[in-house]
MITORZA-342025 format. One line per field, with one value per residue (C-alpha): residue in three letters; x, y, z. Coordinates in nm, 2 decimals, always signed. Example, Ala and Ser with C-alpha at 12.3 -4.5 7.8 and 13.67 -1.06 7.14 Angstrom:
REM residues 2
residuo (ALA|SER);
x (+1.23|+1.37);
y (-0.45|-0.11);
z (+0.78|+0.71);
***
This chain:
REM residues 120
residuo (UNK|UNK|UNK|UNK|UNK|UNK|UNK|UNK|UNK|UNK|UNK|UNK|UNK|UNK|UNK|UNK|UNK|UNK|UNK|UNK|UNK|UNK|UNK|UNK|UNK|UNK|UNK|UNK|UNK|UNK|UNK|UNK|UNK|UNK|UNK|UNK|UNK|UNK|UNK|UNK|UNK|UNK|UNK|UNK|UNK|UNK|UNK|UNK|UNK|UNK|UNK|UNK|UNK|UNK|UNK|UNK|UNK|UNK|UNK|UNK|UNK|UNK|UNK|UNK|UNK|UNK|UNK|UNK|UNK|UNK|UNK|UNK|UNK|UNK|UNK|UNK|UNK|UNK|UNK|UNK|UNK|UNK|UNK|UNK|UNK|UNK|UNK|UNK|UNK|UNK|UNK|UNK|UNK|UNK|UNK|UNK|UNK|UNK|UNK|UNK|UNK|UNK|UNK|UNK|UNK|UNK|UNK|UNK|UNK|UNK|UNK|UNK|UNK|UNK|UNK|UNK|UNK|UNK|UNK|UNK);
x (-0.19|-0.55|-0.63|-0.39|-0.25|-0.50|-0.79|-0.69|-0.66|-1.01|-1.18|-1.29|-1.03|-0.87|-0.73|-0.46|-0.41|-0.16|+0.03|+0.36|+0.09|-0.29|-0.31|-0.19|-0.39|-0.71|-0.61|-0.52|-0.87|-1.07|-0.86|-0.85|-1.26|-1.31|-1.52|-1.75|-1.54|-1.75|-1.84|-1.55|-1.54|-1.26|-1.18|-0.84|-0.62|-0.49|-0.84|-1.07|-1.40|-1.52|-1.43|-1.65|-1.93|-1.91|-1.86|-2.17|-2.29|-1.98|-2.08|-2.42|-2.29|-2.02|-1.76|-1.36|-1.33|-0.98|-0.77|-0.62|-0.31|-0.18|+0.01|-0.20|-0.07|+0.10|-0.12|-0.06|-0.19|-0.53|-0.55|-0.43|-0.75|-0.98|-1.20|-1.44|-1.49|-1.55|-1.94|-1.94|-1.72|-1.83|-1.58|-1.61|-1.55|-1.50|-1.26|-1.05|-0.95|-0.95|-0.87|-1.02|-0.64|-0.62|-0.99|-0.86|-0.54|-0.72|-0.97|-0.72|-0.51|-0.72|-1.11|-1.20|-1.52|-1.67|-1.96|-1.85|-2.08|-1.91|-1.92|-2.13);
y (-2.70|-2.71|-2.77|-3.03|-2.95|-3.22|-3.05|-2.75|-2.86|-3.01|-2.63|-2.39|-2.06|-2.10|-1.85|-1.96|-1.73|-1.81|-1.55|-1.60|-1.77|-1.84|-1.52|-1.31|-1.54|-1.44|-1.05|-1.16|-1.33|-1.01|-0.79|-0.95|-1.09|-0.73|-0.80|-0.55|-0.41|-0.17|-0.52|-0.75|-1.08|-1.20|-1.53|-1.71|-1.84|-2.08|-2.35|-2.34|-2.41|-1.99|-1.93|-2.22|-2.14|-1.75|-1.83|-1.85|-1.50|-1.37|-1.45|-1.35|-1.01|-1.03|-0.98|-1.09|-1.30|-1.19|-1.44|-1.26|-1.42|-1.30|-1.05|-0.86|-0.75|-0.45|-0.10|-0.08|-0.43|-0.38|-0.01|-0.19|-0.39|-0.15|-0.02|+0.16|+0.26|-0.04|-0.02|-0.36|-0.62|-0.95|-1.13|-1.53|-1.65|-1.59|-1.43|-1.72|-1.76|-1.38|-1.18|-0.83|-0.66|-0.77|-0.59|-0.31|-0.28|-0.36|-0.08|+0.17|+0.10|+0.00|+0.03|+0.38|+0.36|+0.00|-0.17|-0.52|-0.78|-1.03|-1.38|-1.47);
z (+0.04|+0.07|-0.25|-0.44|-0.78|-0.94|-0.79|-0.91|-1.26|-1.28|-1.16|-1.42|-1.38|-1.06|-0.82|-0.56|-0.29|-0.05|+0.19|+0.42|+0.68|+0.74|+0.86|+0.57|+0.34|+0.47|+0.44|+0.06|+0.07|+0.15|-0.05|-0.36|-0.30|-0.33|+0.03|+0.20|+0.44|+0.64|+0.85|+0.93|+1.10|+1.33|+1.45|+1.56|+1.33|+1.58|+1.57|+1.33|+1.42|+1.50|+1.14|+0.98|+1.23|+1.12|+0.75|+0.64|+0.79|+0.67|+0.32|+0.34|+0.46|+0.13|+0.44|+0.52|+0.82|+0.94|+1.11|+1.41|+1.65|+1.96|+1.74|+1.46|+1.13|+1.06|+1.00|+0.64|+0.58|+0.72|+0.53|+0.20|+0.27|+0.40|+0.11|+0.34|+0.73|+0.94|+1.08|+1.28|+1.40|+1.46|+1.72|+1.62|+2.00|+2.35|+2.51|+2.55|+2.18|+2.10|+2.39|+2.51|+2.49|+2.15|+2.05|+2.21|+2.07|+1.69|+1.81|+1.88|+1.57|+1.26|+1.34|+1.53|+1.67|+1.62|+1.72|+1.87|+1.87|+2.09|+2.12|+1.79);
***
């Protein structure tokens, strides 16, 4: 828990959103944020610091940043999320953390024809 249960208590209406793992929490983030998703952000789930650097152009740009893992979510998660088609992709990190076999395998499945930016 990120946020204890005193914490919680103290904010003005808060929303809890928590998925099986980090990784289906931030696909509950964007879809229920009601996020711009014709750009998307990715960055691995497995360190954190890509996501906080990205974070604030993600919000500027009202966009998800999707955690991604060696082994993406399913299809119908990302079209449950989708609202529009995906313009750009922003890849939070090098190759090392988020590797060119996953992009392709994320193009090829869930974003047809995107513009990577790599390495922001």
């Amino acid at each position: 828990m990120v946020v204890s249960a005193e914490v919680e208590r103290k904010l003005p209406d808060p929303v809890r959103f928590g998925g099986a793992d980090r990784y289906e929490t931030s696909l509950l983030v964007a879809k229920n944020m009601q996020m711009d998703t014709g750009t998307v952000f990715f960055a691995s789930g497995k360190n954190f610091p890509d996501a906080l650097a990205g974070s604030p152009y993600a919000a500027w740009t009202n966009s998800p940043i999707i955690l991604v893992s060696d082994n993406p979510p399913s299809i119908a998660k990302y079209r449950e999320l989708l609202t529009k088609p995906t313009r750009n992709v922003f890849i939070l990190g090098g190759e090392s953390v988020i590797s060119d076999e996953l992009l392709f395998y994320m193009e090829n499945n869930h974003f047809p024809k995107i513009v990577v930016y790599y390495e922001v």
